[in-house]
C-alpha positions, 0 to 999 in steps of 0.5 A, a space after each residue: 729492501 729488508 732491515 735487520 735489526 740487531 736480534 740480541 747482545 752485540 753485532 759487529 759488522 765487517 766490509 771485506 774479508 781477506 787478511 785484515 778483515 778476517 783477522 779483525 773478525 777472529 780476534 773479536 771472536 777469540 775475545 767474546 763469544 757472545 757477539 755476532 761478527 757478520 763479514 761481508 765479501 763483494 767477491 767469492 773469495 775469502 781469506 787468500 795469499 795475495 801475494 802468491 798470485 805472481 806464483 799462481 800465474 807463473 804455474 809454480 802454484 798449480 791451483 787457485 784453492 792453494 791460495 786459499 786458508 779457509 773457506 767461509 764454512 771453516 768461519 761458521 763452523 770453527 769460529 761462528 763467524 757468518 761471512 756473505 759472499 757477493 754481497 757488496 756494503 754500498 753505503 754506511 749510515 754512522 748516524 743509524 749505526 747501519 750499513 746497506 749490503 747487496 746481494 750481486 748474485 739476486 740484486 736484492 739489498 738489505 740494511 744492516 744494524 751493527 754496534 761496531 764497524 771495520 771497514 778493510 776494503 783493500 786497495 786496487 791497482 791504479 789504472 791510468 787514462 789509457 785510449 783502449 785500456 778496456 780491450 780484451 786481454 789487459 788485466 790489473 794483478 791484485 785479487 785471486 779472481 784477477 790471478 784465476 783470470 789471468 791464468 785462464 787467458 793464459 791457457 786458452 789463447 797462449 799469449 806470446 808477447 807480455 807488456 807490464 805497465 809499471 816497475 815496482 815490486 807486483 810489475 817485478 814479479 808478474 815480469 818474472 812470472 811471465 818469463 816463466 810461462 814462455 812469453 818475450 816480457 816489456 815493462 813499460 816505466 814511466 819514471 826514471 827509477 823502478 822499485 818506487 823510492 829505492 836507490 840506484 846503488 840497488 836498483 842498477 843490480 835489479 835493472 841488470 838482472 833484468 836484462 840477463 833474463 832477457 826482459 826489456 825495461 823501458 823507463 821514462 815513458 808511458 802508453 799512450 793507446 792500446 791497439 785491438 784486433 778481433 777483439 784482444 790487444 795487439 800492440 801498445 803505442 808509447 807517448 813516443 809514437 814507438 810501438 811494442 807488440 803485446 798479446 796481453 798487458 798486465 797493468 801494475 801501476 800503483 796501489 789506490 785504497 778502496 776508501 770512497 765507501 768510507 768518504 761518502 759516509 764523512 770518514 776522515 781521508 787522508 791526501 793519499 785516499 787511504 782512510 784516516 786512523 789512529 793506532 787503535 784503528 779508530 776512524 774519525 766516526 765513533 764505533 767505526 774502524 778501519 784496518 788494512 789496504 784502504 788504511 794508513 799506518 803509523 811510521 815509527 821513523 817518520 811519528 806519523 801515518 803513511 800509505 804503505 799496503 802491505 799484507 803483514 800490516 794487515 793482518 796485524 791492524 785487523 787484530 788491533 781493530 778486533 780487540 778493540 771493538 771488543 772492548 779491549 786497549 791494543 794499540 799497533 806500534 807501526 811500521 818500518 817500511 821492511 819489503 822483499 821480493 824475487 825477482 829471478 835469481 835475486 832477492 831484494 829487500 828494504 827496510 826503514 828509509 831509502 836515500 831518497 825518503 830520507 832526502 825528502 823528509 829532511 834528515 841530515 843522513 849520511 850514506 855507504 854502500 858495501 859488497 861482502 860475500 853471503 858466506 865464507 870465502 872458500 865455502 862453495 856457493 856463496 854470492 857478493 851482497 850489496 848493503 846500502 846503510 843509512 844513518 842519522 849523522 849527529 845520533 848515528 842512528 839507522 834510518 834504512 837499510 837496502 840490499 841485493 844479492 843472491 842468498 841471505 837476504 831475507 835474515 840480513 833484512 830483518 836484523 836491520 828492520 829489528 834495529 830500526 824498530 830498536 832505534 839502534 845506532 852503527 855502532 850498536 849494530 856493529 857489536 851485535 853477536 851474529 851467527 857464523 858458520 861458513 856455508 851461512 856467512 863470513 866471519 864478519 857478517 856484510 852486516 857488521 862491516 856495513 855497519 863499521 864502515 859507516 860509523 867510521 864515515 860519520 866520526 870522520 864528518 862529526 
């Protein structure tokens, strides 16, 4: 084992080099360009759209490298930033300012110094304690090297039976993937609910879209055993003793942070796994930062730090974390919680607080749901939207927002996410001056009337 020791100025160390990494390492490049910035990627990918591997899959997007943004050459050559692949951080030593790297294509290790630290080592889906879980043919969805092995499974052995453990947004679009690719398609949910913490007024339309594209949901129970032949799962038995015929399994169960680097090294984690920060991304070990997946993220309803990874949040917490471990004063102003997905001809979107969150952490709130037309009435097209609204009874402040439909969810989405960040109330959102045409919306927007319709149930319990 080799030590290398800092040659000159400044050195900053970042463990892992996808969105929140590679963010943190470009805006400490942009600020200085006297530091040497060294990103260390256990994978062979760096810098990808995660998001598009359901895409990938589903054959939309043809190739893995048009997931990809840049390559580790474009980082040295464009931004000098030295990025090793296969070579993993097995362990941080705060107290020697080091990190020691392994190099998974030779085995041989060497210990890094370094001024400051990131760690942005993502998360991984959650694998449950499943009797034959390590069979051929039963993937987990959540890095590029997962999605280009899934599609090589795919095209060599043609599987005609999908199973899905888990129904939230990845089990959603890998379901619809799936569809697309020729396979019967079961989702196996072991809660009442899918789509997490959404509420039922939404997700019964998701349920039923599901159903019209021919995927069977089977909820509120789990597998218990995966049954192989000649190697590669063949069917699934459910803790009902029912059997599901599958060719192969797409685990979907939750994200888990990939924190236990961190935990070793006596940085602070919170009860969800996920690395404790502050909104300067700083961890509880002076010089040492953490951004991303494996971090939690202030709230800006709930004034404290959550567990919600997502990849806008990340790309955003690695240019806080890279400004200041160059000296600089950014601080992330959090999240709302705002998510869409599609799912068949559906889009699906939240923002700020379901029903249930807003029951759970104690809100007196108050609740409509609306179904308006996307567009004006007699314009051709257009498709009914669903809007439930939450709001706080006494201030008539916005808690959260959630919708499905057809079209125009995205743009209604982010008027809503706007006004929570805002702290806009019912009545605020009510007169907001919203564009019409009618091929786009109504002359009342479902906006405007989700909005009136709940201000007048709050008067009407004030």
């Amino acid at each position: 084992m080799s030590f290398e020791s800092l040659s000159s100025g400044k050195r900053i160390v970042v463990i892992g080099g996808v969105g929140a990494g590679l963010s943190a390492a470009s805006k400490a490049r942009k600020l200085r360009s006297d530091i040497e910035i060294l990103v260390f990627e256990k994978s062979g990918h760096i810098s990808y759209g995660a998001c598009g591997l359901p895409y990938l899959i589903s054959d939309l997007i043809k190739s893995p490298e048009d997931l990809v943004s840049h390559d580790s050459k474009f980082f040295k050559e464009e931004r000098d930033i030295n990025v090793f692949l296969f070579h993993e951080v097995v362990a941080i030593y705060p107290a020697k300012q080091s990190v020691l790297v392994k190099n998974l294509q030779t085995g041989a290790e060497n210990e890094y110094q370094y001024d400051k630290l990131v760690i942005t080592t993502g998360a991984r889906i959650f694998v449950p304690q499943i009797k034959g879980i390590e069979i051929k043919g039963i993937f987990t969805i959540k890095t590029l090297q997962d999605g280009i092995e899934i599609k090589d499974f795919i095209r060599k052995n043609v599987p005609k039976r999908a199973l899905i453990v888990g129904a939230g947004h990845i089990g959603l679009e890998i379901a619809e993937a799936l569809i697309i690719a020729g396979m019967d398609v079961t989702i196996v949910a072991r809660g009442p609910d899918i789509l997490g913490t959404m509420d039922e007024e939404i997700t019964k339309i998701v349920e039923e879209g599901l159903v019209r594209n021919n995927v069977m949901l089977l909820k509120s129970t789990s597998v218990r055993e995966f049954i192989s032949k000649n190697g590669y799962v063949r069917k699934a038995i459910l803790e009902n003793s029912e059997s599901i015929n599958a060719d192969i399994v797409i685990v979907c169960s939750g994200m888990r942070p990939n924190s236990e680097i961190a935990k070793e090294a006596g940085i602070e984690i919170d009860h969800t796994g996920a690395i404790n920060v502050n909104q300067r991304m700083e961890t509880n070990v002076p010089g040492i930062y953490s951004a991303g997946d494996c971090a939690m993220a202030y709230h800006q309803i709930l004034k404290r730090q959550v567990y919600i990874p997502l990849g806008t949040t990340a790309i955003k917490q690695g240019k806080v974390a890279g400004e200041n471990m160059v000296g600089g004063n950014a601080s992330f102003k959090g999240i709302v919680g705002t998510d869409i997905l599609k799912v068949f001809d559906l889009e699906v979107a939240r923002t700020g607080l379901s029903g249930i969150d807003a029951q759970i952490e104690g809100f007196n709130f108050i609740s409509n749901v609306v179904e308006q037309s996307s567009r004006a009435h007699y314009y051709p097209g257009g498709c009914k939207i669903r809007i439930k609204l939450i709001a706080e009874v006494n201030t008539g402040r916005i808690l959260g927002a959630e919708m499905v439909g057809k079209e125009g969810i995205s743009k209604r989405i982010d008027v809503f996410a706007t006004a929570i960040a805002a702290k806009m109330t019912v009545e605020d959102i009510g007169d907001l001056d919203l564009s019409y045409a009618p091929p786009f919306a109504p002359v009342w927007d479902p906006i405007l009337i989700a909005a009136n319709d709940l201000k007048k149930k709050i008067n009407e319990v004030k």
